[in-house]
PDB file with one MODEL, atoms N, CA, C and O in Angstrom:
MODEL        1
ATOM      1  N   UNK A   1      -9.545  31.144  10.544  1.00  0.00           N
ATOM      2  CA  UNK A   1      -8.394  30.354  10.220  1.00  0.00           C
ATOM      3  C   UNK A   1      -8.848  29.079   9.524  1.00  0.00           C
ATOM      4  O   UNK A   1      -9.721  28.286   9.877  1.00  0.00           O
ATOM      5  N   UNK A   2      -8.117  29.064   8.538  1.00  0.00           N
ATOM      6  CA  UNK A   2      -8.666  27.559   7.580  1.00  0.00           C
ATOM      7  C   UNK A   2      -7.658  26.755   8.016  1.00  0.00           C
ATOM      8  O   UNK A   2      -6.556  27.000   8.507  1.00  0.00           O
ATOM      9  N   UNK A   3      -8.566  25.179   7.596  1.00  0.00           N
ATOM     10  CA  UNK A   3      -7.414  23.922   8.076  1.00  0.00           C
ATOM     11  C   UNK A   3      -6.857  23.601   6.985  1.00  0.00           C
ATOM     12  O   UNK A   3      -7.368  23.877   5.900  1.00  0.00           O
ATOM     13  N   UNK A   4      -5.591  22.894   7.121  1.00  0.00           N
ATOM     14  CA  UNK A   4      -4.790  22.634   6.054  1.00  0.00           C
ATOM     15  C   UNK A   4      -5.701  21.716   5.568  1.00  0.00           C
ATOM     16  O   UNK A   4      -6.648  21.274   6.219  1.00  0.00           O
ATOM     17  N   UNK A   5      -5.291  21.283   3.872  1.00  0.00           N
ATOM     18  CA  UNK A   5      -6.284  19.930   3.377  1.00  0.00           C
ATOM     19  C   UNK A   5      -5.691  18.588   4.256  1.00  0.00           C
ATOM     20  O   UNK A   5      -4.799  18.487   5.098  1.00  0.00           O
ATOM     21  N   UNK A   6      -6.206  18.053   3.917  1.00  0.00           N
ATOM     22  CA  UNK A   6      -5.533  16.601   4.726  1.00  0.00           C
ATOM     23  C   UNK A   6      -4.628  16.113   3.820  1.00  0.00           C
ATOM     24  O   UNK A   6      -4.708  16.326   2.610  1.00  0.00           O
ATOM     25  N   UNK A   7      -3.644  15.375   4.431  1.00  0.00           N
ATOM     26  CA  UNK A   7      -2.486  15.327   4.029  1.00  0.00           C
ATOM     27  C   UNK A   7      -2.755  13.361   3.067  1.00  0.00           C
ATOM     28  O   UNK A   7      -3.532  12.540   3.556  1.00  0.00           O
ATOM     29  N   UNK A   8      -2.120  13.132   2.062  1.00  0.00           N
ATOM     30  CA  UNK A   8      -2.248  11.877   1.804  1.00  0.00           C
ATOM     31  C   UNK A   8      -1.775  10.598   2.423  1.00  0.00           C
ATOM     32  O   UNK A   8      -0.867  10.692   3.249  1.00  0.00           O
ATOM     33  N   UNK A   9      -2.027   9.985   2.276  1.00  0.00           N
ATOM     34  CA  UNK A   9      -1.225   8.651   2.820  1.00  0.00           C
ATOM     35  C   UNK A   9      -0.466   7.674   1.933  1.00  0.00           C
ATOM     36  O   UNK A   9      -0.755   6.485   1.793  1.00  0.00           O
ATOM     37  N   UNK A  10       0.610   8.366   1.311  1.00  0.00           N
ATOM     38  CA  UNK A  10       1.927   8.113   0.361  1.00  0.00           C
ATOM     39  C   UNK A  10       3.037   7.098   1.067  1.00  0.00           C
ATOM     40  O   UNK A  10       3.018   7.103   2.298  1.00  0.00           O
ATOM     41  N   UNK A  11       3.775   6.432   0.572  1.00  0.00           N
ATOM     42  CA  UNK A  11       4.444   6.010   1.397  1.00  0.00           C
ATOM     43  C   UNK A  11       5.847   7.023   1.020  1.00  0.00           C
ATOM     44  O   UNK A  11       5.964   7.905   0.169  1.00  0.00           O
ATOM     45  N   UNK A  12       6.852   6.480   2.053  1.00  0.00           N
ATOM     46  CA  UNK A  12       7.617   7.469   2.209  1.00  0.00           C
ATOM     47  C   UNK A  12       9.058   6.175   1.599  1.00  0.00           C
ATOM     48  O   UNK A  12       9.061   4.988   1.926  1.00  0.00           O
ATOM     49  N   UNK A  13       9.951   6.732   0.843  1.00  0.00           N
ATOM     50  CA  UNK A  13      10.565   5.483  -0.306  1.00  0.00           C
ATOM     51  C   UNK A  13      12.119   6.308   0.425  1.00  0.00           C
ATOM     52  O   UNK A  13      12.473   7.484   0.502  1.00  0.00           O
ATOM     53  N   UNK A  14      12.540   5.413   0.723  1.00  0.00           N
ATOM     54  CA  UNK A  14      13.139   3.572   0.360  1.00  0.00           C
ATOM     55  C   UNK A  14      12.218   2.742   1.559  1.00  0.00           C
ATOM     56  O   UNK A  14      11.806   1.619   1.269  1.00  0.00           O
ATOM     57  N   UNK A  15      11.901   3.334   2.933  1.00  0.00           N
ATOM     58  CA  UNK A  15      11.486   2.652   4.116  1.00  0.00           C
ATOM     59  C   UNK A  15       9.872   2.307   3.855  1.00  0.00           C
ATOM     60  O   UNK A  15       9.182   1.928   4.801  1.00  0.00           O
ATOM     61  N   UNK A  16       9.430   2.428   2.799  1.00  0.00           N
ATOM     62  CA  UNK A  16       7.821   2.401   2.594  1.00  0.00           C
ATOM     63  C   UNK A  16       7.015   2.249   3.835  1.00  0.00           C
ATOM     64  O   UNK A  16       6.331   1.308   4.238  1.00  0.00           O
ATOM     65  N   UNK A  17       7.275   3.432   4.339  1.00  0.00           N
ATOM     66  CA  UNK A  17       6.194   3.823   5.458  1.00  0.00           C
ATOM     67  C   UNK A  17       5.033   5.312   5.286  1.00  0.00           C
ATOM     68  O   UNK A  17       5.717   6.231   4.834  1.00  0.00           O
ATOM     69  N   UNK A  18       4.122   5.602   5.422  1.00  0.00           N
ATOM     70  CA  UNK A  18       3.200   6.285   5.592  1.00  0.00           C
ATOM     71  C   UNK A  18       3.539   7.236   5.811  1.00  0.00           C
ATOM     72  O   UNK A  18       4.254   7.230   6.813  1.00  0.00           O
ATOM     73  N   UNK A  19       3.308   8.917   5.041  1.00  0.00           N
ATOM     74  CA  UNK A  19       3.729   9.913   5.307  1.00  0.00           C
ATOM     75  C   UNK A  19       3.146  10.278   6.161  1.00  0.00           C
ATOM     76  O   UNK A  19       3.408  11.307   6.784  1.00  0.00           O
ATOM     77  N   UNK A  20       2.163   9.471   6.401  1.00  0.00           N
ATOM     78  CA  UNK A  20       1.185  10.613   7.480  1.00  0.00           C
ATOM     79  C   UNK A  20       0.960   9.809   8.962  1.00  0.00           C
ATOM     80  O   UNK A  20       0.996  10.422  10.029  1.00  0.00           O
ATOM     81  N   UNK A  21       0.809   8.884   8.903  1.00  0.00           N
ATOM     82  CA  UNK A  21       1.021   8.313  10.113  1.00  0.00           C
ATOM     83  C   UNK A  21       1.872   7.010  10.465  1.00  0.00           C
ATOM     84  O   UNK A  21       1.793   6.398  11.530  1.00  0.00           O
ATOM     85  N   UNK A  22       2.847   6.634   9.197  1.00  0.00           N
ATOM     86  CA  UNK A  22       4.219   6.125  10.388  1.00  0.00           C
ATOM     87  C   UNK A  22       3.886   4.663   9.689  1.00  0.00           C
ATOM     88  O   UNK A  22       4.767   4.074   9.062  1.00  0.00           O
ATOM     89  N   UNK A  23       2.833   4.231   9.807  1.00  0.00           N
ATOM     90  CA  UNK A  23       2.615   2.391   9.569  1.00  0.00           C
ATOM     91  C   UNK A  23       2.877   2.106   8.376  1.00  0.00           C
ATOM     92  O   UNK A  23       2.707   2.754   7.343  1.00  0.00           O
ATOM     93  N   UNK A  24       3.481   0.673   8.637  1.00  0.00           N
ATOM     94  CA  UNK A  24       3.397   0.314   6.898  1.00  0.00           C
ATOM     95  C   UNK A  24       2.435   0.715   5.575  1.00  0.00           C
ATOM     96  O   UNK A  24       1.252   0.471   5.335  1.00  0.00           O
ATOM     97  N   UNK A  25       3.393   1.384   4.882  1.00  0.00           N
ATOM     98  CA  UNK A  25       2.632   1.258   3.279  1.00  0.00           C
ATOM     99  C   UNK A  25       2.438   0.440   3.070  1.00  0.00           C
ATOM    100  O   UNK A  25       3.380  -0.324   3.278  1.00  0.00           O
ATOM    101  N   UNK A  26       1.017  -0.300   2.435  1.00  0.00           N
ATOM    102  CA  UNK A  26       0.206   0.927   2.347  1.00  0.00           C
ATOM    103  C   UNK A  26      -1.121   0.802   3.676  1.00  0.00           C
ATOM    104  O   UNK A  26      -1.882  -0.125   3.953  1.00  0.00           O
ATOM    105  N   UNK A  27      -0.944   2.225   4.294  1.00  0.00           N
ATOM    106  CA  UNK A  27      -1.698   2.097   5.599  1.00  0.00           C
ATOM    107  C   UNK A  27      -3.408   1.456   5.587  1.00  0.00           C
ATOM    108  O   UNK A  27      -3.816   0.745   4.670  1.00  0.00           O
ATOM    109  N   UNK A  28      -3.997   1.738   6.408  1.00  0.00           N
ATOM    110  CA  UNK A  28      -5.431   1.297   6.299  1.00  0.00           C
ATOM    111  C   UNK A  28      -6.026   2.512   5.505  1.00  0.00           C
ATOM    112  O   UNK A  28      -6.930   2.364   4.683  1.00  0.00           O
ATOM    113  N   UNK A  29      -5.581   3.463   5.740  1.00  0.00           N
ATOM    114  CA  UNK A  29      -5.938   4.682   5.182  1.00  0.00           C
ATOM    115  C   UNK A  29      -5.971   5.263   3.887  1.00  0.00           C
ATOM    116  O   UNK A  29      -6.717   6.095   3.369  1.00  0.00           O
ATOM    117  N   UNK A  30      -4.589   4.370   3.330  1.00  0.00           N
ATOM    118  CA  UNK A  30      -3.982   4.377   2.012  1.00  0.00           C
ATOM    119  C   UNK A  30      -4.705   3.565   1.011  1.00  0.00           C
ATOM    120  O   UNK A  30      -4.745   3.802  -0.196  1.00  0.00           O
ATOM    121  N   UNK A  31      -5.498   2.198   1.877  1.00  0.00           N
ATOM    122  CA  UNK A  31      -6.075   1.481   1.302  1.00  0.00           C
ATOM    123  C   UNK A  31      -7.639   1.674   0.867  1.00  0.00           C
ATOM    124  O   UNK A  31      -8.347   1.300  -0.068  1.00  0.00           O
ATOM    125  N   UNK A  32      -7.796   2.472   2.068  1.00  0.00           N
ATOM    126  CA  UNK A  32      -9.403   3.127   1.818  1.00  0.00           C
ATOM    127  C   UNK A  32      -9.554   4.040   0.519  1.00  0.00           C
ATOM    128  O   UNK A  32     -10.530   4.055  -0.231  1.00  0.00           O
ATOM    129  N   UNK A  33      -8.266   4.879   0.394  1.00  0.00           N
ATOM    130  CA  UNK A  33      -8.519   6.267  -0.671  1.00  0.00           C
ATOM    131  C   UNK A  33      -7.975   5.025  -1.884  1.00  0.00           C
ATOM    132  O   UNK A  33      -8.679   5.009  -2.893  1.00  0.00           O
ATOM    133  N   UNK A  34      -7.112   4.278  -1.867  1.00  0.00           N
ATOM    134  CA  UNK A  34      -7.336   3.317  -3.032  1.00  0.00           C
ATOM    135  C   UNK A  34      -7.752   2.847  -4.002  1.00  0.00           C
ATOM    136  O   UNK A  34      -7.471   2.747  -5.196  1.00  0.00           O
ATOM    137  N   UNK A  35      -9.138   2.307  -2.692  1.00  0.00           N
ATOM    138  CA  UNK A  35     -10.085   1.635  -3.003  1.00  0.00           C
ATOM    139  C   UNK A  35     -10.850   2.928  -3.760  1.00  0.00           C
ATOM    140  O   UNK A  35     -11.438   2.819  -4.836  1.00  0.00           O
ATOM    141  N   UNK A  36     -10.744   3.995  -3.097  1.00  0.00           N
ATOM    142  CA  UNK A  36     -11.992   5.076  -3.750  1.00  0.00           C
ATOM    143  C   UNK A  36     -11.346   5.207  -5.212  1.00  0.00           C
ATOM    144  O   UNK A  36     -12.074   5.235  -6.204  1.00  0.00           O
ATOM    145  N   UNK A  37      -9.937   5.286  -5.305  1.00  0.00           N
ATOM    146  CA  UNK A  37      -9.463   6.013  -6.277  1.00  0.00           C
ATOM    147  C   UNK A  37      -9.891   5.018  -7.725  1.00  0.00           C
ATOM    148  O   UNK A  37     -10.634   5.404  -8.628  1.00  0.00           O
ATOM    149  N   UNK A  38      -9.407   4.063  -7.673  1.00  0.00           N
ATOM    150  CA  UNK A  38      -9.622   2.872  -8.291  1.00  0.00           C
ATOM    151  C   UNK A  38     -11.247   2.337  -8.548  1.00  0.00           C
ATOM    152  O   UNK A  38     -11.423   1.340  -9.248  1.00  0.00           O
ATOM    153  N   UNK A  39     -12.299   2.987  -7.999  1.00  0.00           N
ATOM    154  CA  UNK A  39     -13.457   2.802  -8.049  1.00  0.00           C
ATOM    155  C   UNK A  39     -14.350   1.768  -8.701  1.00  0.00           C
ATOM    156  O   UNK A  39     -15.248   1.954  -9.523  1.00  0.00           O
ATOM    157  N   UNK A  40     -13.669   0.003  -7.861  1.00  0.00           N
ATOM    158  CA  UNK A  40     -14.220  -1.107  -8.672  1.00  0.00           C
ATOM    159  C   UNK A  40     -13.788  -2.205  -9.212  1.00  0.00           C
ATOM    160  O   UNK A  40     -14.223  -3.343  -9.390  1.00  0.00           O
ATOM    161  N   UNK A  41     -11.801  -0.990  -9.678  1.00  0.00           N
ATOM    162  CA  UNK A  41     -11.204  -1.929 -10.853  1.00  0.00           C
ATOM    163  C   UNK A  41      -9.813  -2.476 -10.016  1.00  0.00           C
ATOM    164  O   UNK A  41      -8.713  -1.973  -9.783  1.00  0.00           O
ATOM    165  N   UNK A  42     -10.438  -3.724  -9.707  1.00  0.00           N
ATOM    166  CA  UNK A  42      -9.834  -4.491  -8.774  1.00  0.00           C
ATOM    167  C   UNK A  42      -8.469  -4.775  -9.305  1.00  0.00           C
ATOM    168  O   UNK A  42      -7.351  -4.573  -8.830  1.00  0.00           O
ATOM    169  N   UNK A  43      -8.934  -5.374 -10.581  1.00  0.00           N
ATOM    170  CA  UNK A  43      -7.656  -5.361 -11.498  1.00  0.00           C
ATOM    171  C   UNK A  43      -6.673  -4.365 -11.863  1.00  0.00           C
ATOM    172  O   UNK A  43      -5.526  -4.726 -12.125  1.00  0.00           O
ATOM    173  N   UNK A  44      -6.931  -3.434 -11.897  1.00  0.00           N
ATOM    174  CA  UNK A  44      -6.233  -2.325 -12.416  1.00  0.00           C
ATOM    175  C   UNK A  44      -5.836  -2.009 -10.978  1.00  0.00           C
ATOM    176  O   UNK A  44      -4.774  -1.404 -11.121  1.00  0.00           O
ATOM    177  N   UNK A  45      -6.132  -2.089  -9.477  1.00  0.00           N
ATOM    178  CA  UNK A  45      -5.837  -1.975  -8.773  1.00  0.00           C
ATOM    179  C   UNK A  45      -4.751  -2.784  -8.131  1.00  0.00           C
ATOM    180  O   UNK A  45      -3.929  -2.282  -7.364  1.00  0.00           O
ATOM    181  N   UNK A  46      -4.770  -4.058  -8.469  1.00  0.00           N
ATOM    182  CA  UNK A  46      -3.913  -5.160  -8.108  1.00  0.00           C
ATOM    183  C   UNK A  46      -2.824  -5.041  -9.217  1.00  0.00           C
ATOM    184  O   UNK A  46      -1.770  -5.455  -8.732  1.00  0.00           O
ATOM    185  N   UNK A  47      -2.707  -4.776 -10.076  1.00  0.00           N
ATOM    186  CA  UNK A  47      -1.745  -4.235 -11.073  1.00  0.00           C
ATOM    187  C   UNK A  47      -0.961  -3.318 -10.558  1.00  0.00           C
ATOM    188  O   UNK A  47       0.200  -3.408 -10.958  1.00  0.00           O
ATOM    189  N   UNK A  48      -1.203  -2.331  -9.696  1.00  0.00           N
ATOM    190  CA  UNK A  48      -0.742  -0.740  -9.861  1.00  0.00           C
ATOM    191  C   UNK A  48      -0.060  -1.625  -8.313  1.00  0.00           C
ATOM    192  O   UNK A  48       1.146  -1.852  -8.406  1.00  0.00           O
ATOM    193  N   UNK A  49      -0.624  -2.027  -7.195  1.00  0.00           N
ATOM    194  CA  UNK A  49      -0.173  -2.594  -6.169  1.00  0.00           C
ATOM    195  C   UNK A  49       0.867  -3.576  -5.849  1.00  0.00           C
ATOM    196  O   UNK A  49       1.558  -3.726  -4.841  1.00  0.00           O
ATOM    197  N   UNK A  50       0.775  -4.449  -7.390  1.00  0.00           N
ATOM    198  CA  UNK A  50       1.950  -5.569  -8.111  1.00  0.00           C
ATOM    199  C   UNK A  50       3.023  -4.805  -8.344  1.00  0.00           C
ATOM    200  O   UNK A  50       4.071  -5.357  -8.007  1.00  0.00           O
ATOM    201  N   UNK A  51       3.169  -3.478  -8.908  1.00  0.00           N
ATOM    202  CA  UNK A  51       4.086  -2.912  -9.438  1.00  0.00           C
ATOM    203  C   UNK A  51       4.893  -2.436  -8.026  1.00  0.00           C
ATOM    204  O   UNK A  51       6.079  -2.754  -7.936  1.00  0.00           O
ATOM    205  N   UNK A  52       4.280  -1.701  -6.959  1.00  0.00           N
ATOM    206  CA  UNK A  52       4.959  -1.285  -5.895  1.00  0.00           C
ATOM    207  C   UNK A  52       5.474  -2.257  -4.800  1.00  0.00           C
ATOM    208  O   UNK A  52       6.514  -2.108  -4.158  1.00  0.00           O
ATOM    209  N   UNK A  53       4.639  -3.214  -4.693  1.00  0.00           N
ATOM    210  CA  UNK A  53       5.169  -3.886  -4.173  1.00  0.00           C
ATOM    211  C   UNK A  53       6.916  -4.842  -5.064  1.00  0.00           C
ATOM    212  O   UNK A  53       7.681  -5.284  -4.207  1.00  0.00           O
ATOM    213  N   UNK A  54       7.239  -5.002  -6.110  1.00  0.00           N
ATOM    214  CA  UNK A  54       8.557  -4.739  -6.654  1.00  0.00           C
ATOM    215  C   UNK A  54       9.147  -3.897  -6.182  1.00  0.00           C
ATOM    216  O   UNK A  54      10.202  -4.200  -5.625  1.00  0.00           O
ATOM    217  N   UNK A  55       8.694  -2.422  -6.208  1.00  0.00           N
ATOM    218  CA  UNK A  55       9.489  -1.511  -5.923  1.00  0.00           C
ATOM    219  C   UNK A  55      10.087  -1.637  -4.491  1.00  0.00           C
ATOM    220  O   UNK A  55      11.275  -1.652  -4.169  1.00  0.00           O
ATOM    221  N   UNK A  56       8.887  -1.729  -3.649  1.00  0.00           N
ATOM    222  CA  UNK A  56       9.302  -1.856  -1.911  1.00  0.00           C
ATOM    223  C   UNK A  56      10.101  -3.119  -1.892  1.00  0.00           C
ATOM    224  O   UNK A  56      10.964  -3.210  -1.019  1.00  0.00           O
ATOM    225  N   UNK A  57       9.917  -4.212  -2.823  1.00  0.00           N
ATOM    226  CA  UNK A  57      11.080  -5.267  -2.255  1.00  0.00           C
ATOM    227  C   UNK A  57      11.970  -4.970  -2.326  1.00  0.00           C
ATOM    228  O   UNK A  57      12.499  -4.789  -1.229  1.00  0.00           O
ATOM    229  N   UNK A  58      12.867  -4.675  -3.576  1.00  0.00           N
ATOM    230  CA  UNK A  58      13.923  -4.016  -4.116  1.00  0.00           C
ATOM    231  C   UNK A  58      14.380  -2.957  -3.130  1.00  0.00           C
ATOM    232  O   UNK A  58      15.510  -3.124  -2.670  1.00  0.00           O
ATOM    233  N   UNK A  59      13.573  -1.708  -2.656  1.00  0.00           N
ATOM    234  CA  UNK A  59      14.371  -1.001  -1.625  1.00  0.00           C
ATOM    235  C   UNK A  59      14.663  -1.245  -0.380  1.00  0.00           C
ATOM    236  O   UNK A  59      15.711  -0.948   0.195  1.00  0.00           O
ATOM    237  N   UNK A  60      13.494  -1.933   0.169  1.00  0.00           N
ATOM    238  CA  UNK A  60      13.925  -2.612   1.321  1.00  0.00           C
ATOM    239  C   UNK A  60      14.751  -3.417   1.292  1.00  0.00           C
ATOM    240  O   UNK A  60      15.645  -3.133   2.088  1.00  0.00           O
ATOM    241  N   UNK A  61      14.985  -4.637   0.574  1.00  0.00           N
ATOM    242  CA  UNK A  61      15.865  -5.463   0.454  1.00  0.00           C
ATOM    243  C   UNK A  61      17.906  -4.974  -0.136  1.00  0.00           C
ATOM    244  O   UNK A  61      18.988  -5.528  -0.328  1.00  0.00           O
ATOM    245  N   UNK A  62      17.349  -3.794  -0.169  1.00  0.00           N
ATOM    246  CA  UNK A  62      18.749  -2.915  -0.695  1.00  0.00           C
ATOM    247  C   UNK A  62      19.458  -2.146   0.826  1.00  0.00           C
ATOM    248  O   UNK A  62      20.640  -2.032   1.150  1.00  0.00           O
ATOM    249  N   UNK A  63      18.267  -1.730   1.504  1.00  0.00           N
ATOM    250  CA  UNK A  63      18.769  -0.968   2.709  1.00  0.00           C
ATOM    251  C   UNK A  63      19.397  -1.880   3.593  1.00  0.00           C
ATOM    252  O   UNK A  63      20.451  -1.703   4.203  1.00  0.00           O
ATOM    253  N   UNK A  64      18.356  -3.271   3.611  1.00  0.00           N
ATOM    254  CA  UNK A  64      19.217  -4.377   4.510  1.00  0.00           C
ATOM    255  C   UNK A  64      18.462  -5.329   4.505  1.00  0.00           C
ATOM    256  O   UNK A  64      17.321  -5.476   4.941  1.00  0.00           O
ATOM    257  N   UNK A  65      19.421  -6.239   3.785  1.00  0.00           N
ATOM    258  CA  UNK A  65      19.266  -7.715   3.009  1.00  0.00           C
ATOM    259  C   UNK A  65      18.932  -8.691   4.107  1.00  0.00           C
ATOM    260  O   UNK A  65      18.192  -9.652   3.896  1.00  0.00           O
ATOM    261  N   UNK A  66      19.400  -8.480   5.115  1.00  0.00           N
ATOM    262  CA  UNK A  66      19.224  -9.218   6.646  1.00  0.00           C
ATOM    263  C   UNK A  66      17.683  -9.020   7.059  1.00  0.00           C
ATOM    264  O   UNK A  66      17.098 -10.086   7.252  1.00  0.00           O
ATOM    265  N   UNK A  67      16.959  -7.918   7.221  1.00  0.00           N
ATOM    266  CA  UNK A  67      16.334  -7.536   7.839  1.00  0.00           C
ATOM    267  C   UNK A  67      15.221  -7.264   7.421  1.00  0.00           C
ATOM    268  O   UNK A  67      14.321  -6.842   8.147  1.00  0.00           O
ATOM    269  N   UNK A  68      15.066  -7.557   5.639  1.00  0.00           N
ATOM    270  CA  UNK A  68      13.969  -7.111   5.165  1.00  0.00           C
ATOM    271  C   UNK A  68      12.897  -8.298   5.509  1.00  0.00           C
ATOM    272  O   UNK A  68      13.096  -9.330   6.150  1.00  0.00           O
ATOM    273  N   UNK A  69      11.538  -7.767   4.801  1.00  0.00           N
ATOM    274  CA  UNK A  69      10.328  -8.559   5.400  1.00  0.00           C
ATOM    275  C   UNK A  69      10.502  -9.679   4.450  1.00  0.00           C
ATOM    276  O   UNK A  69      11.409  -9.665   3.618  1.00  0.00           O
ATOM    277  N   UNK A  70       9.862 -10.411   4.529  1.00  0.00           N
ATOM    278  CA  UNK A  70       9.655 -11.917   3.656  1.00  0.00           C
ATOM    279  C   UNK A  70       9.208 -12.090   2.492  1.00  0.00           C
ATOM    280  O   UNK A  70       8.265 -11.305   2.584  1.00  0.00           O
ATOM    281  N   UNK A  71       9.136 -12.468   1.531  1.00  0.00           N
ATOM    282  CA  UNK A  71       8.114 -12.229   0.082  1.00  0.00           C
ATOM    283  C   UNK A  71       6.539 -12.311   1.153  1.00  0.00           C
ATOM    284  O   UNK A  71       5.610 -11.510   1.038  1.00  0.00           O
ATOM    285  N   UNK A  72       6.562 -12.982   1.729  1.00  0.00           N
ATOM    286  CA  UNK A  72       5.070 -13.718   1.974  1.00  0.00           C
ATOM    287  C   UNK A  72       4.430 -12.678   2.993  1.00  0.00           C
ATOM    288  O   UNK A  72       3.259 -12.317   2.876  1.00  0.00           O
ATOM    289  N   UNK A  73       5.164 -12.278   3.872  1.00  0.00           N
ATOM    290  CA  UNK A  73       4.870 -10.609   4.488  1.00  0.00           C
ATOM    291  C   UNK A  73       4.597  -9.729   3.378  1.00  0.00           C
ATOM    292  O   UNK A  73       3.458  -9.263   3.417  1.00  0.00           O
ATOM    293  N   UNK A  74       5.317  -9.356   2.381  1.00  0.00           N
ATOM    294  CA  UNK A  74       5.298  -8.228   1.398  1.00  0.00           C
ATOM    295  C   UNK A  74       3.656  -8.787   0.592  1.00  0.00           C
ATOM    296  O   UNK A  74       3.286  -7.784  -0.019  1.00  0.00           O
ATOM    297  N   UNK A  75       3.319  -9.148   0.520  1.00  0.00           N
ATOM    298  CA  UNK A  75       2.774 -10.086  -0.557  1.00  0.00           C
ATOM    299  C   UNK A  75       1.151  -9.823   0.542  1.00  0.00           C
ATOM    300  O   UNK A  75       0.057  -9.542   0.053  1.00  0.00           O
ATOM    301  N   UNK A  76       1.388  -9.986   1.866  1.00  0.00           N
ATOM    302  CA  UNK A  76       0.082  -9.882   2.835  1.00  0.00           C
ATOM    303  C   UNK A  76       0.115  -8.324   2.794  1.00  0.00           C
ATOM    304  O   UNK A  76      -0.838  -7.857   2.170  1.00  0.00           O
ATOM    305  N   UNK A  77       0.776  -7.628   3.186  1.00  0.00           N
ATOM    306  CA  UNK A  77       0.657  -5.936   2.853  1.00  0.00           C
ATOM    307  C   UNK A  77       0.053  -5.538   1.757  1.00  0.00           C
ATOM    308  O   UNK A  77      -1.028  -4.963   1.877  1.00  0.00           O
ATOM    309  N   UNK A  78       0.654  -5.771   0.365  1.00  0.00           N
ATOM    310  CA  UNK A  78       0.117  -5.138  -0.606  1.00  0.00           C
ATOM    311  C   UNK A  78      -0.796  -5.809  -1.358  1.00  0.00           C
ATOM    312  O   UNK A  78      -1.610  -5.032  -1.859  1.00  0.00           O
ATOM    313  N   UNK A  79      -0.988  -7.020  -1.648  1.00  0.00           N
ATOM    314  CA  UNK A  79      -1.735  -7.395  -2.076  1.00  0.00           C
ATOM    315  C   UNK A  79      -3.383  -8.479  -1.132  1.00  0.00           C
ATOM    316  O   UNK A  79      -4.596  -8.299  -1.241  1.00  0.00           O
ATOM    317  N   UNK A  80      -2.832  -9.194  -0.564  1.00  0.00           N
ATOM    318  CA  UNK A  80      -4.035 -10.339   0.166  1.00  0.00           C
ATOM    319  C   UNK A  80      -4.922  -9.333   0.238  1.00  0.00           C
ATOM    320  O   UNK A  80      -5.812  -9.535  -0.588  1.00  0.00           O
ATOM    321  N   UNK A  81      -5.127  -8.134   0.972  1.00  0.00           N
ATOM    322  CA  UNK A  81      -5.721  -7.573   1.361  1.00  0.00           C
ATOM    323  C   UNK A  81      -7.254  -7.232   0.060  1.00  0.00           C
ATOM    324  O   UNK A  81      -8.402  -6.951   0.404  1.00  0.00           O
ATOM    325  N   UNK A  82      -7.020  -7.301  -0.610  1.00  0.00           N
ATOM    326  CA  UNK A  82      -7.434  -7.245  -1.730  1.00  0.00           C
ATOM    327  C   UNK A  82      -8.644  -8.261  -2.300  1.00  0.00           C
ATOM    328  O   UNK A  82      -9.422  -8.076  -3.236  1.00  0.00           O
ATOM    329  N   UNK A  83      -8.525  -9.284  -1.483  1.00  0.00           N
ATOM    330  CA  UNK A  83      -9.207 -10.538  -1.865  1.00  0.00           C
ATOM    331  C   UNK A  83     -10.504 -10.438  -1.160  1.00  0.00           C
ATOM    332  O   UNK A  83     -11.591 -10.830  -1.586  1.00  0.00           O
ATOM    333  N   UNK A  84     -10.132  -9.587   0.519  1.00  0.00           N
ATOM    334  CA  UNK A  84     -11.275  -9.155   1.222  1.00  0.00           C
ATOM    335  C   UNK A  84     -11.961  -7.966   0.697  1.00  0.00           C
ATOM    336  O   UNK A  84     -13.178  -7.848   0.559  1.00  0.00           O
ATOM    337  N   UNK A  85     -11.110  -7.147   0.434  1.00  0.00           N
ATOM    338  CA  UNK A  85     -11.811  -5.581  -0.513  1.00  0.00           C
ATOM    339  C   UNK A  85     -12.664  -6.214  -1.153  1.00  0.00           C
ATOM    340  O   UNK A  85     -13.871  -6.118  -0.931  1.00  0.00           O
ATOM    341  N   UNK A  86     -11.971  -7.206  -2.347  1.00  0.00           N
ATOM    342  CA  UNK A  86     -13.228  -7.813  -3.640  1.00  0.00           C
ATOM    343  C   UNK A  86     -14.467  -8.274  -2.871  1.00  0.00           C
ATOM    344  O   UNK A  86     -15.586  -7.885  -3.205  1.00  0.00           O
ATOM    345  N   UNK A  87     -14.331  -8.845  -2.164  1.00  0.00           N
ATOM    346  CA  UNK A  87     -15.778 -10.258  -1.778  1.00  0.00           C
ATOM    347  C   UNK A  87     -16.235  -9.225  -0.446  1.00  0.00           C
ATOM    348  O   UNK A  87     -17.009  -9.797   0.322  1.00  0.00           O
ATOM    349  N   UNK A  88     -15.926  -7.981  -0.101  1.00  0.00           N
ATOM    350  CA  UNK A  88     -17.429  -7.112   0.445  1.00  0.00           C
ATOM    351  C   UNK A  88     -17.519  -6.353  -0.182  1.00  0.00           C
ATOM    352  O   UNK A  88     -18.038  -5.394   0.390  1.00  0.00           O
ATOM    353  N   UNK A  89     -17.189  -6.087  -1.622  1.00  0.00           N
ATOM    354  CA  UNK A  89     -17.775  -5.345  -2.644  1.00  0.00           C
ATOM    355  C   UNK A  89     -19.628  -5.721  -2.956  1.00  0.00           C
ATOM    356  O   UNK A  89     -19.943  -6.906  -2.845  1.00  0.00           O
ATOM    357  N   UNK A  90     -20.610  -4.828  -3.282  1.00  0.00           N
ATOM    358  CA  UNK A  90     -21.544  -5.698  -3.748  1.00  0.00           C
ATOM    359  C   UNK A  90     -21.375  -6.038  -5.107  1.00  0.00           C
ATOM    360  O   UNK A  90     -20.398  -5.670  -5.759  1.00  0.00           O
ATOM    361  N   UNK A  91     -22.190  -6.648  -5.506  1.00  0.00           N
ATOM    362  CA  UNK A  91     -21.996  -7.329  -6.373  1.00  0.00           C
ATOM    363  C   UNK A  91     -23.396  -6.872  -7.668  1.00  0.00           C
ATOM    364  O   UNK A  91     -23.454  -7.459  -8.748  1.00  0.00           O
TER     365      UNK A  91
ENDMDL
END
């Protein structure tokens, strides 16, 4: 019996949560294959991450205007994270 492939870690739209295990998009997991996918290009990575994070404000903030997260929450999810990726990169 073969195992299924492993499943990605997508977020799941309008609620941008993790298809595969539930936590905010984009998970730790999401961020690891990311990082692989993107291999370096921090920029081109923070670009592609700039763009979704628009998207997740916009839907979240559509489902419920009350309740959505903060720019400055949204902003620590998709992007800060990024600043630590860069500086344990070697160099």
């Amino acid at each position: 019996m073969s195992t299924p492939p492993p499943r990605e870690h997508l977020p799941i739209r309008p609620i941008w949560l993790c298809r595969v295990d539930a936590h905010p998009w984009p998970c730790g997991a999401a961020r690891v294959a990311l990082l692989r996918q993107y291999d370096g290009d921090m920029i081109g990575l923070a670009v592609y991450l700039a763009g979704m994070l628009h998207d997740a404000a916009a839907d979240l903030y559509a489902l419920n205007p009350h309740e959505a997260p903060k720019p400055s929450a949204l902003w620590d999810r998709f992007l800060a994270w990024l600043d630590v990726a860069r500086r344990s990169q070697p160099r």
